[in-house]
Kinemage of the C-alpha trace (Angstrom):
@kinemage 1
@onewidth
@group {chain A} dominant
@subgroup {mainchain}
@vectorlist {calphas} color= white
{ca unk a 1} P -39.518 27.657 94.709
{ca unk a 2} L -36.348 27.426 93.072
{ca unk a 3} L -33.328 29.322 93.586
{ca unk a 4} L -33.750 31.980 90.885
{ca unk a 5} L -30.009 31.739 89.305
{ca unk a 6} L -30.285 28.525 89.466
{ca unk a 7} L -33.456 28.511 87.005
{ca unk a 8} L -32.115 31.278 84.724
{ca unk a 9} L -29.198 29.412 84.416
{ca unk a 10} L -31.393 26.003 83.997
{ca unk a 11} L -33.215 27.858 81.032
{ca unk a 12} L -29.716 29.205 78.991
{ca unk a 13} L -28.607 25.329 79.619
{ca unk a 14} L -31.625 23.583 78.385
{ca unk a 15} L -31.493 25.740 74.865
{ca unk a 16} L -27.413 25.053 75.298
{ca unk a 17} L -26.208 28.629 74.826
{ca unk a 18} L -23.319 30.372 76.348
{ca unk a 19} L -23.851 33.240 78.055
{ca unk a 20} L -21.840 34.998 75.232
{ca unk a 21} L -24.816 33.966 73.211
{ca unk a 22} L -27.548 35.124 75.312
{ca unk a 23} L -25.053 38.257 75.364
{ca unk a 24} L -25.101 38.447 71.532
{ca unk a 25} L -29.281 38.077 71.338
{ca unk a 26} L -30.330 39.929 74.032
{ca unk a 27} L -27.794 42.801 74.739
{ca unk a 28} L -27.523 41.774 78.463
{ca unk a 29} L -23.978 41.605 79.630
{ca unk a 30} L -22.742 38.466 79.631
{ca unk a 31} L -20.983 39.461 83.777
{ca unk a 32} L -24.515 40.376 84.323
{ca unk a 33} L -25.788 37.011 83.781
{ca unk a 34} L -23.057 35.531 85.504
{ca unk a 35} L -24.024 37.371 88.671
{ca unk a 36} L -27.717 36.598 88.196
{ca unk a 37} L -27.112 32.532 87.844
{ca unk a 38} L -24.589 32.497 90.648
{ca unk a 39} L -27.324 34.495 93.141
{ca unk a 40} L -24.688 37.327 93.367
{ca unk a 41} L -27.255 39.922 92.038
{ca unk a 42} L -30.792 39.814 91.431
{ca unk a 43} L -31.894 41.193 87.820
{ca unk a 44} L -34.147 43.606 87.493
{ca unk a 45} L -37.383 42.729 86.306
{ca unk a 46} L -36.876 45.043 83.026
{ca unk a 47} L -34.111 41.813 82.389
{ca unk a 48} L -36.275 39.309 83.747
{ca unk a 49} L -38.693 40.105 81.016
{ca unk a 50} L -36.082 40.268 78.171
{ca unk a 51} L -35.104 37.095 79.059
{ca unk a 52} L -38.678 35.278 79.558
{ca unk a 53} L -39.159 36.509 75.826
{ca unk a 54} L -36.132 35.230 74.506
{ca unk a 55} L -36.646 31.724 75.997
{ca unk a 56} L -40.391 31.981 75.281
{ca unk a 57} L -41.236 31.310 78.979
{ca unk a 58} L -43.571 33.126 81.546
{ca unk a 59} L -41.243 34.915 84.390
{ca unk a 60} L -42.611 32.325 86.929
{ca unk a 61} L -41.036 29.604 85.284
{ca unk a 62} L -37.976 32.273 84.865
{ca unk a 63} L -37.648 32.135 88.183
{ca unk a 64} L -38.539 28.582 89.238
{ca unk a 65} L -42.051 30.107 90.687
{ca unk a 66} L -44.677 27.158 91.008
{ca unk a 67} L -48.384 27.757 91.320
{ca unk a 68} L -50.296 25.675 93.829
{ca unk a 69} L -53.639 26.343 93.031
Protein backbone atom coordinates (compact mmCIF):
# COMPACT_ATOMS: atom_id res chain seq x y z
CA UNK A 1 0.00 0.00 0.00
CA UNK A 2 0.84 3.40 -0.74
CA UNK A 3 1.73 6.10 1.47
CA UNK A 4 -1.68 7.76 1.89
CA UNK A 5 -0.49 11.60 1.26
CA UNK A 6 1.27 10.51 -1.22
CA UNK A 7 -1.98 9.12 -3.13
CA UNK A 8 -4.22 12.05 -2.13
CA UNK A 9 -1.78 14.17 -3.40
CA UNK A 10 -1.31 11.74 -6.64
CA UNK A 11 -5.19 12.17 -7.19
CA UNK A 12 -5.32 16.43 -6.88
CA UNK A 13 -2.14 16.09 -9.42
CA UNK A 14 -3.57 13.79 -11.94
CA UNK A 15 -6.90 16.20 -12.32
CA UNK A 16 -4.03 19.19 -12.06
CA UNK A 17 -5.68 21.30 -9.36
CA UNK A 18 -4.14 23.35 -6.69
CA UNK A 19 -4.98 22.74 -3.47
CA UNK A 20 -6.64 26.26 -3.50
CA UNK A 21 -8.93 24.56 -5.93
CA UNK A 22 -9.76 21.52 -4.12
CA UNK A 23 -10.14 24.32 -1.28
CA UNK A 24 -12.65 26.26 -3.43
CA UNK A 25 -14.84 22.80 -4.39
CA UNK A 26 -14.78 21.02 -1.46
CA UNK A 27 -14.58 23.47 1.57
CA UNK A 28 -11.53 21.56 3.03
CA UNK A 29 -8.78 23.87 4.06
CA UNK A 30 -6.34 24.13 1.75
CA UNK A 31 -3.37 23.74 5.25
CA UNK A 32 -5.47 20.76 5.83
CA UNK A 33 -4.60 19.16 2.68
CA UNK A 34 -1.21 20.19 2.90
CA UNK A 35 -0.80 18.24 6.12
CA UNK A 36 -2.67 15.23 4.74
CA UNK A 37 -0.27 14.93 1.40
CA UNK A 38 2.87 15.59 3.38
CA UNK A 39 1.81 12.55 6.09
CA UNK A 40 1.78 15.31 8.81
CA UNK A 41 -1.90 14.48 9.72
CA UNK A 42 -4.14 11.83 8.80
CA UNK A 43 -7.76 13.08 7.58
CA UNK A 44 -10.55 11.96 8.99
CA UNK A 45 -12.55 9.67 7.16
CA UNK A 46 -15.62 12.30 7.09
CA UNK A 47 -12.70 14.13 4.53
CA UNK A 48 -11.62 11.05 3.07
CA UNK A 49 -15.08 10.61 1.75
CA UNK A 50 -15.52 14.25 0.52
CA UNK A 51 -12.65 13.84 -1.32
CA UNK A 52 -13.26 10.19 -2.94
CA UNK A 53 -16.54 11.97 -4.26
CA UNK A 54 -14.99 14.84 -5.66
CA UNK A 55 -12.37 12.81 -7.60
CA UNK A 56 -15.00 10.13 -8.33
CA UNK A 57 -12.78 7.40 -6.76
CA UNK A 58 -13.47 4.61 -4.10
CA UNK A 59 -11.44 5.54 -0.67
CA UNK A 60 -9.15 2.50 -1.38
CA UNK A 61 -7.78 3.97 -4.31
CA UNK A 62 -7.89 7.37 -2.04
CA UNK A 63 -5.56 5.93 -0.12
CA UNK A 64 -3.39 3.80 -2.41
CA UNK A 65 -5.26 0.53 -0.81
CA UNK A 66 -4.83 -2.53 -3.30
CA UNK A 67 -6.99 -5.61 -3.13
CA UNK A 68 -5.29 -8.97 -3.53
CA UNK A 69 -7.98 -11.17 -3.92
Amino acid sequence: MANYGEEIKYQRLLRNKTLLQVEHDTGISNSNLSRWESGKVIPSIDFCVILADYYSITLDELIGREINK
